[in-house]
C-alpha positions in Angstrom: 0.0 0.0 0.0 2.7 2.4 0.9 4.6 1.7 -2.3 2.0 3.0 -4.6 0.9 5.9 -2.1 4.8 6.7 -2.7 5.3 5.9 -6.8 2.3 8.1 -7.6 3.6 11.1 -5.1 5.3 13.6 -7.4 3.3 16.2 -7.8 3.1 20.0 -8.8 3.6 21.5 -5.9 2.7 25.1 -6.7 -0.4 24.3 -9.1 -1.5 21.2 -6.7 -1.8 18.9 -9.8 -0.7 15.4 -9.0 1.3 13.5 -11.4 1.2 9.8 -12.2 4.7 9.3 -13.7 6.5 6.4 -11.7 9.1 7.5 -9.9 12.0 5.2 -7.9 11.4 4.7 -4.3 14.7 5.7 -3.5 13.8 9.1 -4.9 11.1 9.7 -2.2 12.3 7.7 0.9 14.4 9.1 3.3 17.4 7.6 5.4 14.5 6.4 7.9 12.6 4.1 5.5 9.1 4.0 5.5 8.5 7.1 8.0 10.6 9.0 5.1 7.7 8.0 2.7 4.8 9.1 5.1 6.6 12.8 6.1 7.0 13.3 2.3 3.8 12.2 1.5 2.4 14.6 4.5 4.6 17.5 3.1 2.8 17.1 0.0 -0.7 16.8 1.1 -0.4 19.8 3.3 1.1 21.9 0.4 4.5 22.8 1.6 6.5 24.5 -0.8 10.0 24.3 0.5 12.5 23.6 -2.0 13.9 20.8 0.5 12.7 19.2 4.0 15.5 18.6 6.8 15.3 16.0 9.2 16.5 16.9 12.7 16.6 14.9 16.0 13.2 16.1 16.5 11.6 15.1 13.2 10.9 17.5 10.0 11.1 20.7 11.0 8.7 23.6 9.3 8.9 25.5 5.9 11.9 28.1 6.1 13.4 26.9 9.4 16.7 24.8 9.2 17.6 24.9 13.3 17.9 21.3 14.6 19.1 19.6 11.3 21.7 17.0 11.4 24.2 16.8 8.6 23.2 14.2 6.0 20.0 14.1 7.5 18.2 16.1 4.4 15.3 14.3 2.9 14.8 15.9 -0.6 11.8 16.8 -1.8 11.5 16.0 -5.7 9.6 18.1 -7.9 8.2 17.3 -10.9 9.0 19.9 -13.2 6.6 22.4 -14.7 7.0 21.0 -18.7 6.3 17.5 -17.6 9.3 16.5 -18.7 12.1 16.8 -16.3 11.5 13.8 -14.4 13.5 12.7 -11.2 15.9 16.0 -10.4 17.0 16.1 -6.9 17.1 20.0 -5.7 19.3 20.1 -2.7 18.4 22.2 0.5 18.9 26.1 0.2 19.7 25.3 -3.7 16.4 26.5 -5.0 17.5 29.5 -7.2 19.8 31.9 -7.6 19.3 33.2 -3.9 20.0 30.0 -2.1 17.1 30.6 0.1 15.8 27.0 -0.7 12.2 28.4 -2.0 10.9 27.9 -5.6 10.3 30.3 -8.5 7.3 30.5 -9.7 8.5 28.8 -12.7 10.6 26.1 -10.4 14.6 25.9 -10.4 16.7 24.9 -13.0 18.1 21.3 -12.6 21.3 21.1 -11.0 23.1 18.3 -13.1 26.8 18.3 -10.8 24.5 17.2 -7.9 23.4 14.2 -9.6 26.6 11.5 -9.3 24.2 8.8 -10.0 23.6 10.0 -13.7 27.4 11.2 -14.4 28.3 7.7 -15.0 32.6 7.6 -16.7 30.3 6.8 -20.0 28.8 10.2 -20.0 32.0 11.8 -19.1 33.3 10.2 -21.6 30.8 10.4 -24.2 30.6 14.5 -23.7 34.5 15.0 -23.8 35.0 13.2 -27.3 32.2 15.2 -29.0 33.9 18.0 -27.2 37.3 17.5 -28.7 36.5 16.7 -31.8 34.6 19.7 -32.3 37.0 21.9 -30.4 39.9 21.0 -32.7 37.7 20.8 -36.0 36.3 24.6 -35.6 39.7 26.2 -34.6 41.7 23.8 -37.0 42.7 26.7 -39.3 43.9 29.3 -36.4 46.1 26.0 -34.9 47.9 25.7 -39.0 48.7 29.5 -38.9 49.5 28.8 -34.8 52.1 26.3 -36.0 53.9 28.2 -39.2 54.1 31.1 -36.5 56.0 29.4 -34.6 58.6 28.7 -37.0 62.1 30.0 -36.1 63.5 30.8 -39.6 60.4 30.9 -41.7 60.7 31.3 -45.5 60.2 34.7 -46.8 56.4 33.5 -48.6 55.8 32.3 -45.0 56.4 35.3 -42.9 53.2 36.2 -41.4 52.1 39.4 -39.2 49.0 38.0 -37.7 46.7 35.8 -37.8 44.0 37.4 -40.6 46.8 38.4 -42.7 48.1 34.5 -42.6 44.6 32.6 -43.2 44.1 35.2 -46.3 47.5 34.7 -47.5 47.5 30.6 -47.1 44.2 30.5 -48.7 45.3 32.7 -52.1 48.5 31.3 -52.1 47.4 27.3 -51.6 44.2 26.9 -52.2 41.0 27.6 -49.7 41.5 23.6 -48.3 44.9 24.3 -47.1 44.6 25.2 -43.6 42.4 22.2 -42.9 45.1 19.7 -44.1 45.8 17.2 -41.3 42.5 17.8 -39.7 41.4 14.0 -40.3 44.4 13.0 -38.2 43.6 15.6 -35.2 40.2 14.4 -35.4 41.2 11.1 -34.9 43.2 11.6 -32.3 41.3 14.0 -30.1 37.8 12.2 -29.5 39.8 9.6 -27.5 42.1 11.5 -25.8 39.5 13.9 -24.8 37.4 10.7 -23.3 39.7 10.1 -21.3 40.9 13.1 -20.6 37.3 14.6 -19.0 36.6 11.2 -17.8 39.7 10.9 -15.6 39.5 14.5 -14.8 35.9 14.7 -13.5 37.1 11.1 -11.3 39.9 12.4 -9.7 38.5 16.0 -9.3 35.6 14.2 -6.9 38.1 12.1 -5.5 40.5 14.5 -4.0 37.7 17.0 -3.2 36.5 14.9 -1.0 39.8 13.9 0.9 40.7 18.0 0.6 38.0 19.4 1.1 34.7 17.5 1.8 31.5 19.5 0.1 33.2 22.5 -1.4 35.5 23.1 -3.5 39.3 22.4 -4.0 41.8 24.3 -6.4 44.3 22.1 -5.5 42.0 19.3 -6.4 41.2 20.6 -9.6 44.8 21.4 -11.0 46.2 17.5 -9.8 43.1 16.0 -11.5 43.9 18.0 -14.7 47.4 17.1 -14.5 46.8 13.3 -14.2 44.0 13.4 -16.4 47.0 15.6 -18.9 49.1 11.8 -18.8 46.6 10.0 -20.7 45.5 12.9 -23.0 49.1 13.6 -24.5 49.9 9.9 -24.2 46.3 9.1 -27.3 47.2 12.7 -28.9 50.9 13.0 -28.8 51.1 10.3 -32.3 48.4 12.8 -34.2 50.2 16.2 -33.4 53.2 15.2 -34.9 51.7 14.1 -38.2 49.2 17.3 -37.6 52.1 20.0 -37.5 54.5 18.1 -39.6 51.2 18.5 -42.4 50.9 22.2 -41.1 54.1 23.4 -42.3 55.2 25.3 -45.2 56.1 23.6 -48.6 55.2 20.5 -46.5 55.8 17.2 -48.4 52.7 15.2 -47.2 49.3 15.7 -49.0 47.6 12.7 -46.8 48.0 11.8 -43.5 48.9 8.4 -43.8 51.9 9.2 -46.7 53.5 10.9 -43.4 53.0 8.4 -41.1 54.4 5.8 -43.2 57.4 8.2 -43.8 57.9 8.9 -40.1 58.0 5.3 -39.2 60.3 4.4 -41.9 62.9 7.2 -41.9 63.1 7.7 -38.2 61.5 5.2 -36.0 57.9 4.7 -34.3 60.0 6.6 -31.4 59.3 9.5 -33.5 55.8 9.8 -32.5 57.0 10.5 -29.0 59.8 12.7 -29.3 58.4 15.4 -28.3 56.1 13.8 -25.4 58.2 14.8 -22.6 58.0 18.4 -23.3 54.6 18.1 -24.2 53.9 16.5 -20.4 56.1 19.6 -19.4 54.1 22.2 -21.6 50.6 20.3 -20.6 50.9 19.8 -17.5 51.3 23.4 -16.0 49.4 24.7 -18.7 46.1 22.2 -17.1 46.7 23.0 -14.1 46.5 26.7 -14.8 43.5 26.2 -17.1 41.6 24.1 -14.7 42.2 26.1 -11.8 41.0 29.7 -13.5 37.9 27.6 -14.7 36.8 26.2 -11.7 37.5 29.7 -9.7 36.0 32.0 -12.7 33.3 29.5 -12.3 32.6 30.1 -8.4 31.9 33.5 -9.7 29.6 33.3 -12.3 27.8 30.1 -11.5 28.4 30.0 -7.7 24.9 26.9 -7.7 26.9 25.1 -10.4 23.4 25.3 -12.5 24.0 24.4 -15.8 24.8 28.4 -17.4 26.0 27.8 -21.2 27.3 32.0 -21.1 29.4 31.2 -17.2 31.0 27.8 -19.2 32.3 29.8 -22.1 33.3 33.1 -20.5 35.0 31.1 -17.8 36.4 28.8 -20.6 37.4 31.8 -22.9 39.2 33.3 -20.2 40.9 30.4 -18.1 42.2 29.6 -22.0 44.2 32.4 -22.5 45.9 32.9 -19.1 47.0 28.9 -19.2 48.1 29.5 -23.2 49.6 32.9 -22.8 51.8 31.4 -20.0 52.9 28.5 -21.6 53.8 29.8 -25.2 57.6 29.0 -24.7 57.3 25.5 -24.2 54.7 25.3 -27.3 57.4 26.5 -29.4 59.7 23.8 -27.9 57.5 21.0 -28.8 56.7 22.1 -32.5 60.4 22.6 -32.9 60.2 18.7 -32.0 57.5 17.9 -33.9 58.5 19.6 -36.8 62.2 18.5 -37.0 62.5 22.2 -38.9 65.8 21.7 -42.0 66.9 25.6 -41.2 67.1 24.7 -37.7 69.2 21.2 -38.5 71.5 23.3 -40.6 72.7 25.6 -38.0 75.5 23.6 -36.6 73.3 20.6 -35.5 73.9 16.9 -35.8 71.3 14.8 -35.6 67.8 14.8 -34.6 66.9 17.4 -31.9 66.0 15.5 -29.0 64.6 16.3 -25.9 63.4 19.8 -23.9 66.5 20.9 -23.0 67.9 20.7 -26.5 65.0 22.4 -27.8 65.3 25.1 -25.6 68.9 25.7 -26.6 68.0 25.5 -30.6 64.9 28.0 -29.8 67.6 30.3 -27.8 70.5 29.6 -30.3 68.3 30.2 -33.6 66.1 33.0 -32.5 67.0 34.6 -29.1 64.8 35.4 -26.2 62.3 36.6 -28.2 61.5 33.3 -30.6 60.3 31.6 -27.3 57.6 34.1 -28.0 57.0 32.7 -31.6 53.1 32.8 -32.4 52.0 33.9 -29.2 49.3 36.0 -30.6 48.1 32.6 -32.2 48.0 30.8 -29.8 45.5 32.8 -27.0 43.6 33.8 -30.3 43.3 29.7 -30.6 43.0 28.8 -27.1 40.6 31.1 -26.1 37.6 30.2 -28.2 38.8 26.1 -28.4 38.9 26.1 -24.4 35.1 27.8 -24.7 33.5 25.6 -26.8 35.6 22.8 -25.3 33.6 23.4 -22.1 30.4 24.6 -23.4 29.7 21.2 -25.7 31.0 19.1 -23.0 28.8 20.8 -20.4 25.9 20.5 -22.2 26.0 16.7 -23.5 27.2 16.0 -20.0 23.5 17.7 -19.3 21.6 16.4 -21.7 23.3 12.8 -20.9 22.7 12.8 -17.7 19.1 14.2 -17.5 18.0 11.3 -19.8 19.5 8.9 -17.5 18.0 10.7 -14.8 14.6 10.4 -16.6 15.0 6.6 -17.6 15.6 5.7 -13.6 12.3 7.5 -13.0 10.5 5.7 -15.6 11.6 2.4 -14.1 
């Protein structure tokens, strides 16, 4: 009997239209079992409109107080959602709108997707950060070519480039209006799964050492260790794809198709050559995640301090986290294309051999170009970053969303 008083509860609480989609029991039951069921189900009859109910020692204590309430002894009170289609969000005590005084809108809260582990599964993760990637580095493909030949040390004169406008219009006259997307199957490729398991391993460890740091708030020093872990398996899926990518990318480059320079690669200097430049890339990635993961998370306090799902705060906060982590990483960049790239003019300067290693790139960067050349393409790159790191976010907020809201909605329907 008490099951189907408590599958048929949900109900509209402001309009007092009962709704008869099934919902789990776990959804409606609090730590107490059955005497969960009958408060809820009391709450609802008498028309309570509290975004949440606490528990305390001395039972449930009235709409708007909070004194006498134990920690983790909430019992949430689900709401149904106005459309009739947002079925089974969880709206956490004092979460109910932008105020945080745990009171509804007239139009109900927004659905707070990051308090709902049950539905951000690794799959979703997963899922979200390999459409993000793919479409990050498809959109900003052309700005990453001109990035790449600005970062050359001794460019040829047909190759010397002011900014980044002036180089897309030149590339595209010059070599045809497909140019700057040559190599873009290979990124492509490469970025879905190192993305995957990039965000996957990010969002893990970021919940992880939260809660050893800092239990129910929120950790910098979480979030920049989970992006540096999380950096490990990226570069380790991507590292192969940027050197075909940027060996494709350069001037007068010899390769039309992706594989002709992979099977030239392996054959002329080793599959070791796919990982030359993977320690500096670790070095370049590594601070530069921490530094982007931290702004994010902090810009992100600010603009969306309820951690609703805000497509504008995502982006801004993406945009902007971007550029600082990119701006301050630009010399070791220009190391790793220098690796990548293997560049002749830079072989025939009194070098034997392949260049090998951060520390000898710095010295060619230094020995070719001066102080400034560690500079190479800076413009470039925050012009790059900042838009790849916002759409980056934005597309792997929102399927992360949209994901997990479905789950959420095919628990309920069970």
């Amino acid at each position: 009997m008490e099951e189907s008083v408590s599958r048929s509860l949900p109900m509209d609480i402001g309009s007092g239209r009962r709704e008869n989609r099934p919902r789990p029991m776990s959804d409606i039951h609090g730590r107490d079992g059955q005497s969960g069921s009958r408060r809820t189900e009391c709450a609802a009859r008498n028309g309570l409109d509290g975004g949440a109910m606490e528990l305390g020692a001395g039972g449930a204590a009235g709409p708007g107080q909070r004194g006498g309430a134990e920690p983790g002894r909430q019992l949430l009170l689900l709401l149904g959602g106005g459309d009739g289609g947002g079925a089974g969000w969880a709206w956490p005590a004092g979460g109910g709108g932008a105020g945080g005084t745990g009171t509804d809108t007239e139009a109900g809260p927004e659905p707070d997707y990051e308090a709902l582990p049950r539905g951000s599964a690794a799959s979703t993760h997963m899922l979200a950060g390999a459409v993000a990637g793919v479409l990050e580095h498809s959109l900003m493909y052309p700005v990453d070519c001109v990035k790449t030949r600005m970062q050359s040390l001794q460019p040829e004169p047909a190759a010397r480039y002011r900014n980044v406008l002036e180089a897309l219009w030149r590339i595209v006259r010059t070599e045809g209006i497909w140019r700057p997307m040559r190599g873009l199957n290979i990124t492509a490729t490469g970025a879905g799964p190192a993305h995957a398991l990039y965000f996957a391993c990010y969002e893990k460890l970021k919940k992880t050492l939260t809660d050893i740091i800092h239990a129910g708030g929120n950790s910098h020093v979480a979030n920049g260790a989970a992006g540096c872990v999380a950096t490990l398996l990226h570069d380790a899926a991507m590292n192969p794809a940027e050197v075909v990518k940027q060996r494709m990318q350069m001037y007068n480059s010899p390769y039309q198709r992706a594989t002709d320079c992979v099977r030239a690669v392996w054959c002329n200097e080793g599959p070791g050559a796919f990982y030359r430049s993977y320690t500096t890339q670790l070095t370049m990635n590594i601070p530069f995640q921490a530094i982007h993961f931290m702004a994010y998370e902090s810009l992100q306090e600010h603009l969306n301090p309820h951690r609703q799902y805000n497509p504008s705060s995502h982006m801004v906060a993406g945009a902007c986290a971007g550029a600082i982590a990119a701006a301050a990483t630009t010399p070791l960049d220009v190391c790793k294309t220098l690796l990548n790239t293997q560049e002749a003019l830079a072989l025939n300067t009194n070098i034997s051999g392949h260049i090998t290693g951060m520390a000898h790139a710095f010295r060619t960067v230094y020995r070719v170009g001066g102080l400034t050349a560690y500079f190479r393409g800076v413009q470039a790159r925050v012009i790059y970053q900042m838009p790849s790191t916002a759409i980056a976010w934005s597309v792997y907020e929102f399927f992360k969303y949209i994901l997990t809201k479905r789950k959420e909605e095919r628990l309920a329907g069970k």
